[in-house]
C-alpha positions in Angstrom: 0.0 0.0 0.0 2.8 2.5 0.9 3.9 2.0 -2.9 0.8 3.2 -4.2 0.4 6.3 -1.6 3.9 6.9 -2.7 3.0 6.2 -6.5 -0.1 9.1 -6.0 2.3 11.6 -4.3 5.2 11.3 -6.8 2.5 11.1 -10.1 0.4 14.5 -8.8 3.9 16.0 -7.5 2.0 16.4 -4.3 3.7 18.5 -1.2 3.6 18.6 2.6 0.3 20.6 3.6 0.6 22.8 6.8 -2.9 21.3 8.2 -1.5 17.7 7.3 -1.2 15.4 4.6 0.0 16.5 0.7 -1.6 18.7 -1.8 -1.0 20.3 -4.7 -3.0 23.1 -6.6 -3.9 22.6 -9.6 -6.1 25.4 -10.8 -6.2 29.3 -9.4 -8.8 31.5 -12.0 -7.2 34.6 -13.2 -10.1 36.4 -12.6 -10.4 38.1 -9.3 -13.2 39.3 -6.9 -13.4 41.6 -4.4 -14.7 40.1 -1.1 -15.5 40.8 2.5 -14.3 37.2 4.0 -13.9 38.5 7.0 -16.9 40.0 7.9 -15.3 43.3 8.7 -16.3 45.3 5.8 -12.8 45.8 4.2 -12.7 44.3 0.7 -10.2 41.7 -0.1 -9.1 40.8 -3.2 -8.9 37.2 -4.1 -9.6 34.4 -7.3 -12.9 33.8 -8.1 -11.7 30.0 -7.3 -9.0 27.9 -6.7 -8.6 23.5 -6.9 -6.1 21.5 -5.0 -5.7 17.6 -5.1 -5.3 16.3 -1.4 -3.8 12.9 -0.1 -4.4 11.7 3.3 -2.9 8.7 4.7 -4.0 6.3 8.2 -2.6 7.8 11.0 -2.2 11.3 10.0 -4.7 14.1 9.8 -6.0 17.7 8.7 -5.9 19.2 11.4 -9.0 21.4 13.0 -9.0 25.0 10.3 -11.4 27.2 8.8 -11.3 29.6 6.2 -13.0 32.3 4.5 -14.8 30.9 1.6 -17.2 27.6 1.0 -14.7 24.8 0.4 -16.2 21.5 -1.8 -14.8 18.4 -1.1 -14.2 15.8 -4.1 -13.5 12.0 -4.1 -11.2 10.5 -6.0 -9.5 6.8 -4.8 -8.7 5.1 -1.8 -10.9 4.8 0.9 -13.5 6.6 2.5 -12.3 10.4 4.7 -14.5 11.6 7.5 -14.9 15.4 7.6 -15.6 16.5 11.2 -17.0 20.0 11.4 -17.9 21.9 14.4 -20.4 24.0 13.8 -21.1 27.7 15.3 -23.2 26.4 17.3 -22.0 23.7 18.6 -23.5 20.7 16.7 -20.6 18.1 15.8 -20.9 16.6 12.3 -18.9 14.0 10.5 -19.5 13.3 6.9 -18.2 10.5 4.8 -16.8 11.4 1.7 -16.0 7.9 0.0 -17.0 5.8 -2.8 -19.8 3.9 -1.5 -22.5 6.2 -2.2 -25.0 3.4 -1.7 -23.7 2.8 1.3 -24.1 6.4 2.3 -20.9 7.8 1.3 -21.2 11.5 -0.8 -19.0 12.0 -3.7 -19.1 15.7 -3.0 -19.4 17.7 0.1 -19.5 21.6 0.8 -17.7 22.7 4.3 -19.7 26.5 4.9 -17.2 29.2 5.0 -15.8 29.7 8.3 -16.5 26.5 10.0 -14.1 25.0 11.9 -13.4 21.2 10.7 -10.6 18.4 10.5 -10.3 15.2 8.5 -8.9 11.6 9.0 -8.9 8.8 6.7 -12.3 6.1 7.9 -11.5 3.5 10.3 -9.8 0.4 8.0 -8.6 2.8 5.3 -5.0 3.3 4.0 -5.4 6.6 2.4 -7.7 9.3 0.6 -7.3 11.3 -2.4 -10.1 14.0 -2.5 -9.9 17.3 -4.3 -10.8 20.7 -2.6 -12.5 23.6 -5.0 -12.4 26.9 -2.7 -14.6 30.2 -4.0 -13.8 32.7 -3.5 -10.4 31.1 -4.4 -8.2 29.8 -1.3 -5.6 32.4 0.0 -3.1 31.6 3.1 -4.1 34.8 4.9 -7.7 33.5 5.1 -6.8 30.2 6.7 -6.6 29.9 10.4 -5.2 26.5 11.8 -7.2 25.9 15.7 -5.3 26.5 18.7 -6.6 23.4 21.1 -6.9 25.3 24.1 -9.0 27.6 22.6 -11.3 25.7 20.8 -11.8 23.5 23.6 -12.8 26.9 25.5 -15.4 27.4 23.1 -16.6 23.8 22.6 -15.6 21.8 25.5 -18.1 18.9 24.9 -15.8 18.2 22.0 -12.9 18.6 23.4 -12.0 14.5 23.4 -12.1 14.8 19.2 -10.5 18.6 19.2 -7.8 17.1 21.1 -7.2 14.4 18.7 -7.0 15.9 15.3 -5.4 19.2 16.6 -1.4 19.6 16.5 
């Protein structure tokens, strides 16, 4: 199995990702929109989208983030990743993103704008390759990686999966 991980990183000349596992982009628009992501009235400016591939392997994991922009999740091969969102208020959700749609896996899954969430490769599974498509397009300034002490503070009847799948 590590062959093929290894096949998949070295054939989509994938990279380390800050949050965890490799990525790659592999489409930023050239046109740009001016957007308040921030909620603060000041305008940024940013790509009307951006498109990354994403590899996950067992025992790693994206750690709790959000960003500024709705983020759709692709799947692509390997096994089935769980996306764990925390939403504002409160509510803990994991979603499957896999190929077993009749088993209740989706092929395609939106993560709202600014909602914290983390991913980790289903119980069983070797690895994940899944595509993120980010509008407006993905910028580092927008992305805030979750401080566990903090987020714990805010949810604390989470705090056993915030712990886990924070760094």
């Amino acid at each position: 199995m590590k062959q093929i991980i290894q096949a998949y990183i070295d054939k989509l000349d994938l990279q380390l990702h800050p949050e965890g596992g490799f990525y790659r982009e592999t489409y930023r628009s050239v046109q740009l929109v001016d957007v308040d992501l921030r909620g603060e009235g000041s305008l940024l400016s940013r790509n009307v989208c951006t498109g990354i591939h994403f590899l996950l392997e067992q025992g790693n994991f994206s750690a709790f983030h959000k960003i500024g922009s709705d983020e759709m999740w692709h799947f692509y091969a390997g096994q089935a990743l769980e996306i764990i969102e925390i939403r504002e208020a409160g509510e803990l959700r994991c979603t499957r993103l896999g190929a077993n749609f009749m088993g209740g896996d989706l092929h395609q899954y939106v993560v709202p704008a600014h909602t914290w969430f983390a991913c980790r490769v289903a119980e069983g599974g070797h690895f994940s390759l899944v595509g993120c498509t980010v509008a407006p397009g993905f910028h580092f300034d927008d992305f805030h990686l979750a401080d566990s002490e903090h987020l714990i503070a805010r949810y604390p009847q989470h705090q056993e999966i915030i712990r886990a799948l924070t760094r």
